[in-house]
N, C-alpha and C positions, 0 to 999 in steps of 0.2 A: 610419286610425289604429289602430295596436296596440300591447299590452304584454307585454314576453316577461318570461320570468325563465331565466337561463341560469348554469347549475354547471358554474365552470372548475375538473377538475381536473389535477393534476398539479405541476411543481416550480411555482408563482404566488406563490408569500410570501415577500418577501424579494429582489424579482429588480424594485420600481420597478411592478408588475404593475398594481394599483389607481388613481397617475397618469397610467399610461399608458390605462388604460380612461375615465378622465373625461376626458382630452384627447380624445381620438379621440370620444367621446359627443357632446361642446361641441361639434367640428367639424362631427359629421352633424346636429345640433341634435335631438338626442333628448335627453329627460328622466330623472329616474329617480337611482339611485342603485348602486354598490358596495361589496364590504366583503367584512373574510376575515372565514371561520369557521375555525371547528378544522380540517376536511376539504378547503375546497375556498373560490376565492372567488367569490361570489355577485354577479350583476348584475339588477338590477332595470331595462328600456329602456323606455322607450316614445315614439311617432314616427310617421314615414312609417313602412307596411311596404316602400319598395326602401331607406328608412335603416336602417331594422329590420335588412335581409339583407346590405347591405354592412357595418353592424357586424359581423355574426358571421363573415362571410367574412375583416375586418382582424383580429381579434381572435389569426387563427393567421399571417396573413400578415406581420403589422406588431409582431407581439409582439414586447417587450424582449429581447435579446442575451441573458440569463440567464436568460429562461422556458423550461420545457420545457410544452408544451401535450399531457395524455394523453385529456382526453375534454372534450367541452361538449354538457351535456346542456340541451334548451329547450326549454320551456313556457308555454304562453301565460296569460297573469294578468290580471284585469279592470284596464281603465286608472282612475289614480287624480288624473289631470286636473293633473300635476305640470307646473313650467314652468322648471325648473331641472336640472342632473345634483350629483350632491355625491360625496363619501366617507364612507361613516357608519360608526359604532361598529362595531367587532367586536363578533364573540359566539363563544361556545363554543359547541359543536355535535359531535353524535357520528354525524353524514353522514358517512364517508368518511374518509379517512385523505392528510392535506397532505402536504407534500414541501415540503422548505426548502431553499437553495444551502448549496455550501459555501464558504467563504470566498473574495475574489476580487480578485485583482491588481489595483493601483489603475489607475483607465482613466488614459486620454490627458487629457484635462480636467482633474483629481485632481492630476496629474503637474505641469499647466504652472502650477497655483493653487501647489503644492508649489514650485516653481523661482522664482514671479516675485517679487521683492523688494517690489513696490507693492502687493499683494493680504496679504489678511488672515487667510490660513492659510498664509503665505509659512515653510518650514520647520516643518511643526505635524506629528507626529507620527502623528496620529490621525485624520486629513482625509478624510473618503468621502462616498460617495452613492448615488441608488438602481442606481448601476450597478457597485460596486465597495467592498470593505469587509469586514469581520467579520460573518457570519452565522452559521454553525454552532456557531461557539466561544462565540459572547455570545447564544444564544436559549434561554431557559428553560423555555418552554413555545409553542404555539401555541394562540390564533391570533398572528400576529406583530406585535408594537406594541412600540414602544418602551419602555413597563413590563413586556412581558416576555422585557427582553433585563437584559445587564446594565449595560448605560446606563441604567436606570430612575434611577440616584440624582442624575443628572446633568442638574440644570432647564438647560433650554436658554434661552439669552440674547436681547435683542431683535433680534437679529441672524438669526442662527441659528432662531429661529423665526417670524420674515417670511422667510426661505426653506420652511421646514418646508411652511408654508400656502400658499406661490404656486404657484398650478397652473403656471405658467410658466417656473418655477425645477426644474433637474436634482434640486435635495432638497427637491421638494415630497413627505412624508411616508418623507423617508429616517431610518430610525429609528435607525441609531447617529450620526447628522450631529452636529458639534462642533466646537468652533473652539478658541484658545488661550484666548476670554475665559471658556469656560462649562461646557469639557470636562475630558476626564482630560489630565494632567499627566505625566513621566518625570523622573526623577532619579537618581543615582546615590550610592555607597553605598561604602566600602572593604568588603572581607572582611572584617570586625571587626564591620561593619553600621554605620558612622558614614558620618552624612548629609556628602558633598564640599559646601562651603558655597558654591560657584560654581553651583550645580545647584538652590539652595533655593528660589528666585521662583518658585511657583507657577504663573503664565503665561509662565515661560521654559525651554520643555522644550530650548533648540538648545544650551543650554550646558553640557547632561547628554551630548546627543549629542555637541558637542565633547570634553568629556573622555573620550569613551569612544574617541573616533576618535586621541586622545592615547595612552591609554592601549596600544592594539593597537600604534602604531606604536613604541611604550619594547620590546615583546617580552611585554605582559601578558597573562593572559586572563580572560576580562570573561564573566560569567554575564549574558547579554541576556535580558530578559521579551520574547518578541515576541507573537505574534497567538496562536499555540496550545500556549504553553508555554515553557518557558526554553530557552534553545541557550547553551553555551560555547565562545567565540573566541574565535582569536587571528590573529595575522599568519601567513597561510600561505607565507609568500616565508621567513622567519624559523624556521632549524632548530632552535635550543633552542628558542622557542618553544610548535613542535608538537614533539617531545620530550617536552617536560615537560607538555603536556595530554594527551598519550600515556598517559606513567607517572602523572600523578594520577590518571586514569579508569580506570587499568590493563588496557587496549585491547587489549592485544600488538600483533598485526601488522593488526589490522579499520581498513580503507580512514576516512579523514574525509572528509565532502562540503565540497566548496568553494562559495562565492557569490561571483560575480564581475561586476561592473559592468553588463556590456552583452554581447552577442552578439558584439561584437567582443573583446572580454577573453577569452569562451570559444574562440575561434577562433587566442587566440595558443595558447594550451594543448592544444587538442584539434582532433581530423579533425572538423569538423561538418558532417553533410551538410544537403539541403535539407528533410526530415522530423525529423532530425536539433533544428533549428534552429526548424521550426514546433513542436515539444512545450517546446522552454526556452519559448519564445515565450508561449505555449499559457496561456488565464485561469489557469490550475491552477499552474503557475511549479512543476513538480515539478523534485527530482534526476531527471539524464538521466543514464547511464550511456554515456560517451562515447569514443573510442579517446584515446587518450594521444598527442600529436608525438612527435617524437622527443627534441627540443628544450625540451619543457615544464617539465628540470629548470632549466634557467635561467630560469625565471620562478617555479617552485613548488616548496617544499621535498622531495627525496625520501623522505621520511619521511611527506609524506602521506597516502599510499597506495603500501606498500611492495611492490616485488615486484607490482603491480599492471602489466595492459595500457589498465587505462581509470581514468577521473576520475567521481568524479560530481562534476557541477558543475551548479549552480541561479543564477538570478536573483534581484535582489531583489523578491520579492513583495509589501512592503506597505510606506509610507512611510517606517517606519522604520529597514528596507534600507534603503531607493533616499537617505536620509540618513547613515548613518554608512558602506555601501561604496564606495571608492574607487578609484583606479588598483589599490591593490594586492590580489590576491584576496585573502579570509579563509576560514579554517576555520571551520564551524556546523554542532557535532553536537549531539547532545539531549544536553540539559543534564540530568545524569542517573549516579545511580553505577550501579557494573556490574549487570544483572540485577533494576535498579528500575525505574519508570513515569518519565518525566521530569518535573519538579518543575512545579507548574500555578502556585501562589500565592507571594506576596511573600515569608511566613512560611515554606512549606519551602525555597526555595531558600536561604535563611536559615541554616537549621538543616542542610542536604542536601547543599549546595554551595561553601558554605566553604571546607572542609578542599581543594575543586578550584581555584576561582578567588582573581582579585588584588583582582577588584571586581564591582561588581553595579550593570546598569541595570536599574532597577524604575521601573514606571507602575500606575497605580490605575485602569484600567478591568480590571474582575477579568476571569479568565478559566473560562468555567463547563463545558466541554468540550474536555478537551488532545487535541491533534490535532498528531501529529508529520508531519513530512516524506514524502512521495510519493517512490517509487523508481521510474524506467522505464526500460528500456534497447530499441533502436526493435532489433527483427527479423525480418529478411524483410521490410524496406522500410514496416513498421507499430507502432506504441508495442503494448509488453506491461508490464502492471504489474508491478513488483517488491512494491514495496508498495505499497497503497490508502490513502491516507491525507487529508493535505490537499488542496482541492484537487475533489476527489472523492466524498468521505465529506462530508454521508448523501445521494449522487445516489443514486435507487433505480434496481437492476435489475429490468427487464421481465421475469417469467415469461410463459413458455409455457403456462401453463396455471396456474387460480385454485386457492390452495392454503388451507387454514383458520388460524386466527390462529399462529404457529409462533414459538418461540423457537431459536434454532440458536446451541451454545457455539464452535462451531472443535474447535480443538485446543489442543496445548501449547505449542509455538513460532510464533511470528510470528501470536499470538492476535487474533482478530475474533470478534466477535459478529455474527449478523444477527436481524432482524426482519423477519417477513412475515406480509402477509391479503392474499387476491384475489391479484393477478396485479402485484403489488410486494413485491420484497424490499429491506429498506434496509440495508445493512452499517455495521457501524462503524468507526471508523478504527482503524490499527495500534494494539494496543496490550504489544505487547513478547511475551516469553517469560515465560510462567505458572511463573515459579519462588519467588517470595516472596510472602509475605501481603500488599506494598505491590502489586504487581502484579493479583494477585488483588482488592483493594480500587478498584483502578484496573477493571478489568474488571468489577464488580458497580457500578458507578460509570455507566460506558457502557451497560452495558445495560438498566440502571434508567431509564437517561437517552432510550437511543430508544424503549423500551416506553413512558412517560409521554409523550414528544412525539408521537409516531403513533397515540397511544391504545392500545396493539395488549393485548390481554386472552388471553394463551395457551391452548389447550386442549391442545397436547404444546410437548413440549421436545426436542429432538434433539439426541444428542450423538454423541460417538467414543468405543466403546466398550475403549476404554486404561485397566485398573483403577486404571492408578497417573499417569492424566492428573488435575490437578487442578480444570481446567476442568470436567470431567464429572463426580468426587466435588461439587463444587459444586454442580450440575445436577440430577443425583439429588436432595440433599437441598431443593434449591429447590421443585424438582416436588411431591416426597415432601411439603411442609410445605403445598403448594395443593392436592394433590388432585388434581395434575397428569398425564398421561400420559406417558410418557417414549420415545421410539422412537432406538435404537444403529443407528448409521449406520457401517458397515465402512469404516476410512481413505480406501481408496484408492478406492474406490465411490461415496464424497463428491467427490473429485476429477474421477472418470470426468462424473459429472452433475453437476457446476459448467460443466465445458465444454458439455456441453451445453444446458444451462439459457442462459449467456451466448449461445449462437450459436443461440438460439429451436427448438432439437427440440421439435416434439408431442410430447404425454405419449404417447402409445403409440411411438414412434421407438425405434429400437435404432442402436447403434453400435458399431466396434470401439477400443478405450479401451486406448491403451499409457501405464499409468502406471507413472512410474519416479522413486525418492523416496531414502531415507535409511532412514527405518524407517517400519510405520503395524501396529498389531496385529491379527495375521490374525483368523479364525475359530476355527483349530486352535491358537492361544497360541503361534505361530511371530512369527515376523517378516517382513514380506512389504515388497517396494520394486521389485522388479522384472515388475509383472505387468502382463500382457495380458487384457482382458478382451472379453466380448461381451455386449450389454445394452444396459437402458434407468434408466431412473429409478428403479423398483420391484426390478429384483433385476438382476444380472448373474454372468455364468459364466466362471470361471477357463482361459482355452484354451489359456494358454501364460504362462511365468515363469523367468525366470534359475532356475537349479539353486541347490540349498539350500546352504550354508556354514555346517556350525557357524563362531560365533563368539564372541568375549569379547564379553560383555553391558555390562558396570559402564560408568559415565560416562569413567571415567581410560582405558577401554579406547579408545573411541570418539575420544576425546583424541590419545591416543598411537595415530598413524595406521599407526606400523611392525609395532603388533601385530595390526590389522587384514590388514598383510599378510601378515605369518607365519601366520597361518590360513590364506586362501588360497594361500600355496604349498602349506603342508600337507596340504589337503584337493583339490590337484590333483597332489599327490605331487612336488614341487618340494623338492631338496635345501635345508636353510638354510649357503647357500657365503657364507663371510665376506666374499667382493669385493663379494654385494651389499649397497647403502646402508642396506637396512631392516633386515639382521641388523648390521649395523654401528651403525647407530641404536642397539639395543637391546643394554644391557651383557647379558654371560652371566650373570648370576647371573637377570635378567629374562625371560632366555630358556628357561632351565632349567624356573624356575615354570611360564612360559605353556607350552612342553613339556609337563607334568606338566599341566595344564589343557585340552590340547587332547588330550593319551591318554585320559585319564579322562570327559572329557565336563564338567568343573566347570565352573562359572560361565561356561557358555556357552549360546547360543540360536542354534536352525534359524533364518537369514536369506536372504533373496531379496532382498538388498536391492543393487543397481542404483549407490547412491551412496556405500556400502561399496568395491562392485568400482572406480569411480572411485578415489575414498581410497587403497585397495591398490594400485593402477597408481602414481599418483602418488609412494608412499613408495618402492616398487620401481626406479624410475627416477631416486629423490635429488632429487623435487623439494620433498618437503614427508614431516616425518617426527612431529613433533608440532603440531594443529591450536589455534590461539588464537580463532578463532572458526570457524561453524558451513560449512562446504563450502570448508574454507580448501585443503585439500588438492586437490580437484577444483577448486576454481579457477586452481589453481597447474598441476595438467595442462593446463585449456583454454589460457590464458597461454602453456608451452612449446609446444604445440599450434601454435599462433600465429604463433613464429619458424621453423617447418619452410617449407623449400621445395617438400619432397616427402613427403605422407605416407608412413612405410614400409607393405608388402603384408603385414600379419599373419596368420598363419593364426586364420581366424575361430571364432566359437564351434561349437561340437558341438550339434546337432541330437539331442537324444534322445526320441523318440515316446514316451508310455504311455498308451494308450490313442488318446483322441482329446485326450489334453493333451500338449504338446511343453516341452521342459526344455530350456533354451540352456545349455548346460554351458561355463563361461569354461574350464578347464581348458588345450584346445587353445592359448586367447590365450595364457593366461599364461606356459606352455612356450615359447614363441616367445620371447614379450616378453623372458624371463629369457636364453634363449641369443643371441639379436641385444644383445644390452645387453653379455652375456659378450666377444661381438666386436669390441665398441668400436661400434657402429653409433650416430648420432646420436639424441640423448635427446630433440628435438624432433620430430624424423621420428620416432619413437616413439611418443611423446605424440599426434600426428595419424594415427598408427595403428589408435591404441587408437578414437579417434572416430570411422574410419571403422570397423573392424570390428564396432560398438557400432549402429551406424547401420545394419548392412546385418545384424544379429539384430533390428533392430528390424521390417527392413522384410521379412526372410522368418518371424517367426510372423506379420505384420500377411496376406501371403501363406495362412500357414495356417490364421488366422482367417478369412478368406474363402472360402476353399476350404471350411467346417465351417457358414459362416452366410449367405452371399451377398451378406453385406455388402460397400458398397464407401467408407464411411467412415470414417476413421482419423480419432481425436482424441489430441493428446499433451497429456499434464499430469502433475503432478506437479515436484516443487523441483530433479529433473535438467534440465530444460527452461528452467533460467535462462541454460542452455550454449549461447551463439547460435549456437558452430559444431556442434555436436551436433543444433539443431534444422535450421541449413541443410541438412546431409546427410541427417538423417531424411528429412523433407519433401521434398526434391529426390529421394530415392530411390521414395518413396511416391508421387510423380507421376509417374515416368518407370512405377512398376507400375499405373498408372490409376486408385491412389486420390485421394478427396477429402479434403484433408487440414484439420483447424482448430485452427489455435493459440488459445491465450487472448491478448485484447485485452481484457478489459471487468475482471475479476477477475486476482488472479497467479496463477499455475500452484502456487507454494508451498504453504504451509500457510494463508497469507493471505486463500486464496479459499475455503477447506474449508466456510465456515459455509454458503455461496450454495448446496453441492452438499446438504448435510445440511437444509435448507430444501426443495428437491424431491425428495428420499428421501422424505425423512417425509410430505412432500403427496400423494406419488405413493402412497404404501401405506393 
């Protein structure tokens, strides 16, 4: 007879982890007891020692569908003559630092209580168990118990708590578990805020969700409360409909995600392959980023996603999907006005949402962490995140190496936060573009909120050192008011070693890092998006970069994508001839100014930026000439791209040496591009010109970077690399030259992933 004591850590709270340890205990008849702490959850065994060791052997073997198992540490502990196994009390504890799930598709089980008429969550809104549920959104603090979710206010009923307790029962100690008799409630509301009197019965949430399923099919749209915050639908079949969620949100032309019934709903609409199909599929139920039929306008408004080649389309993820979508898809975007946080509680969408929607479904299980929607688009036969979001968030990523308590801001667009101690980083979910004080209130929100759950006690802060990012004036003065250390993490540096980090480099590893972006603030107070580097974690070396382009700096420039190209014809000494689209774009009295701005040097900045030269291509060629959201133009190249049969043979970039750094001078491209367009030459074979000639500067400095380091690893990142046929030709060229190549799969290549890379900077130095 022995008594061990064994510390599971890793994802365990939250994932069923505890009944699943007293079942298996009961079976091998050992005694003893479980329970979480803050850190990790603890087992107390005692037994035979071969029961002893086939315990610990099931414990990774047999673990719950939702656990992740990162270490079990065991010790032997005097027996204390125990003849029973139980579940005892939490405790707080400052061992270690826990891991919680993120939120999670309801299972098979869930589904068919949810469907069967005879069963007494038949239609209930809120129905989960230890396998499937609200975790992340509704957990306040750890250890994880049901008073520290936000179910706490909700005494559960005689029901519901003879499940709670039965070791035998799927919600033995499933802590958000609720039924119609005991739980939270849904109702619905006009835009005015008056309660619809069909919706009032407290235990009849099905006739909130009726009216709502009313209401989408009249052409309405409905401010939905769901799991991590509000979304606004309407009928996506229905053109005024989305029209007019269009113009209330004032969207311009940015794609809406669709949610559509089933696997086979997504298959009338889009090409889904067999990877494809396993991420809809997938606990996480993210937007997939999917090709478009051809035929999809007969089923879905073309206004959905204008001038688009793909759909994002999701499933429904949590019962109150899988209740109100039907045959017909709907639109579900973040419920949210332009350049705010998405509304979390009953009172802002209230106040927020109004002036957007016809009506409002609200329920009273609050929501204490908003967590929007997951973005993936699968390529090169594997999911790469768009965005991190639900789903996902707060799964920690695995370091390569143990770093000291670290706070990491991101950046200013497509903002994250991470946290990290030891050899876990935990990110946060999406939380928008750092442009308003609600934004920013949202983001001091989330990171308050993983530092108190993980425990994590900073002794630096890491940011992007962008003077005029808000995230990092934040940052500063956070640090500045604790005493804090602060260490600036160069843009694109943060990118280079996020990839790396994700794809486990040792801390001494180097690699060659082509990252290609939009803008990220050099060193030299330029602008820098097109660079190649050589490095590791702690410092890296600039060995090659698109050539400089002055350009217009201000926001309206960046906007107005034509005058992005009149720069670069300019500074490749490219006539401005009225046939083309982008001086056509641009009235003359517009073009006089920027004229007059680009002799004198005014309100312009040295760029290297990679998603600029996109931008310019695209207006050049009349595919896109003022930008409504952010890579609106470059997406609209990869799109034409698309419909080419043959890419045309561009004369590629110019190779300029100085020193042992090399300069890809577009100039060459862009003479081309300009005189085959003169000819009448196809705008689509163009467009897939321009990708390959872009692909094959990428893959002769990745050439010259090896030839200078002997490196033979190429990693691509950065928000150019959303381009699935940009990264096919990359990659396919960079294997056929024998290097190793590594996308991101764990983090997005965007700005989404920035905080993970600025979290190993800072550890590394």
């Amino acid at each position: 007879m022995e008594r061990r004591r064994l510390v599971v850590r890793g994802v365990v709270q939250g994932v069923g982890f505890r009944p699943f340890v007293a079942g298996l205990a009961s079976r091998l008849g050992l005694a003893g007891w479980v329970r979480n702490e803050s850190g990790a959850v603890v087992i107390e065994a005692e037994g035979p020692t071969p029961a002893l060791d086939a315990f610990a052997l099931a414990l990774r073997r047999e673990a719950p569908p939702l656990a992740t198992i990162a270490a079990i540490e065991v010790g032997d502990r005097p027996l204390a003559g125990e003849d029973a196994f139980r579940i005892d009390s939490s405790r707080s504890s400052r061992d270690g630092h826990a891991s919680i799930p993120p939120d999670v598709t309801p299972c098979d089980d869930c589904l068919r209580e949810l469907a069967d008429p005879a069963d007494r969550r038949h239609g209930y809104p809120f129905l989960n168990c230890t396998q499937c549920g609200p975790r992340f959104t509704v957990i306040t603090a750890l250890p994880y118990d049901r008073p520290s979710t936000t179910m706490a206010r909700f005494a559960m009923c005689e029901d519901c708590a003879r499940e709670y307790g039965d070791p035998a029962d799927r919600r033995h100690h499933a802590e958000p578990t609720a039924c119609p008799a005991c739980g939270p409630r849904a109702w619905v509301e006009t835009a005015a805020g008056t309660p619809v009197a069909s919706s009032a019965d407290a235990a009849d949430s099905a006739a909130a969700v009726a009216q709502v399923r009313d209401w989408l099919a009249e052409g309405r749209i409905v401010a939905i409360k769901g799991v991590g915050g509000f979304h606004l639908a309407c009928d996506a079949t229905n053109d005024a409909a989305v029209r007019g969620l269009r113009a209330r949100k004032g969207r311009g032309d940015k794609p809406f995600a669709l949610m559509v019934a089933s696997l086979e709903e997504a298959r009338r609409l889009c090409e889904v392959s067999e990877v494809d199909a396993a991420v809809l599929q997938s606990r996480a139920r993210p937007i997939v980023l999917l090709a478009r039929r051809a035929d999809a306008e007969e089923h879905v408004s073309a206004d959905v996603a204008p001038e688009q080649a793909t759909l994002g389309v999701m499933l429904p993820y949590s019962p109150l999907h899988h209740l109100i979508v039907g045959r017909r898809p709907i639109v579900l975007t973040s419920g949210n006005r332009a350049d705010e946080p998405i509304a979390r509680t009953n009172e802002e969408a209230r106040d927020r949402l109004a002036p957007l929607a016809d009506g409002f479904l609200l329920h009273d299980r609050d929501i204490h962490a908003v967590c929007d929607d997951s973005v993936v688009r699968v390529v090169r036969g594997a999911a790469m995140p768009i965005r991190r979001s639900r789903g996902y968030a707060p799964y920690p990523v695995a370091l390569p190496f143990a770093v000291p308590p670290i706070l990491a801001v991101g950046a200013e667009l497509k903002a994250t936060c991470a946290v990290a101690q030891d050899r876990d980083a935990w990110l946060s979910q999406h939380l928008g573009d750092m442009a308003t004080v609600e934004t920013l209130q949202a983001f001091e929100r989330a990171s308050g909120h993983l530092l108190d759950l993980f425990g994590i006690a900073p002794a630096c802060v890491a940011l992007d050192p962008h003077p005029g990012y808000l995230s990092s004036r934040w940052a500063r003065a956070w640090a500045e008011a604790r005493g804090i250390a602060v260490e600036a993490v160069q843009h694109h540096h943060a990118h280079h070693a996020a990839l790396m980090a994700e794809h486990g480099l040792p801390r001494e590893a180097r690699m060659i890092g082509v990252v290609l972006d939009g803008t990220g603030y050099a060193p030299d107070g330029t602008v820098w998006g097109g660079e190649i580097f050589v490095g590791g974690y702690a410092s890296v070396a600039r060995v090659a970069h698109l050539a400089t382009t002055p350009l217009p700096a201000g926001d309206a420039d960046v906007r107005h994508v034509a005058r992005l190209a009149l720069a670069h014809l300019t500074a490749a000494g490219i006539p401005w001839r009225e046939d083309l689209p982008c001086v056509r774009a641009c009235p003359a009295a517009e073009r006089d100014v920027l004229a007059q701005r680009l002799a004198r040097g005014l309100g312009l900045v040295p760029s290297s930026s990679m998603g600029r030269l996109f931008d310019a291509c695209a207006s050049i060629l009349g595919l896109a000439q003022v930008a409504t959201f952010e890579a609106q133009a470059a997406i609209a190249l990869e799109v034409a791209a698309g419909r080419a049969t043959v890419a045309a043979r561009l004369t590629g970039v110019a190779e300029v040496h100085d020193g042992e750094v090399l300069a890809l001078d577009p100039a060459p491209l862009l003479r081309d591009l300009v005189a085959r367009l003169g000819r009448g030459e196809d705008v689509a074979s163009l467009a897939a010109g321009v990708h390959v000639a872009v692909a094959e500067a990428i893959v002769a400095a990745a050439r010259h970077a090896r030839a200078h380091s002997g490196l033979e690893v190429v990693g691509l990142s950065g928000g150019v690399f959303q381009n699935a046929r940009l990264v096919a030709l990359a990659a396919e060229g960079l294997e056929d030259a024998r290097f190793r190549v590594l996308l991101h799969r764990e983090v997005p290549p965007n700005d989404g992933g920035l905080a993970l890379g600025q979290v190993v900077v800072a550890g590394a130095r």
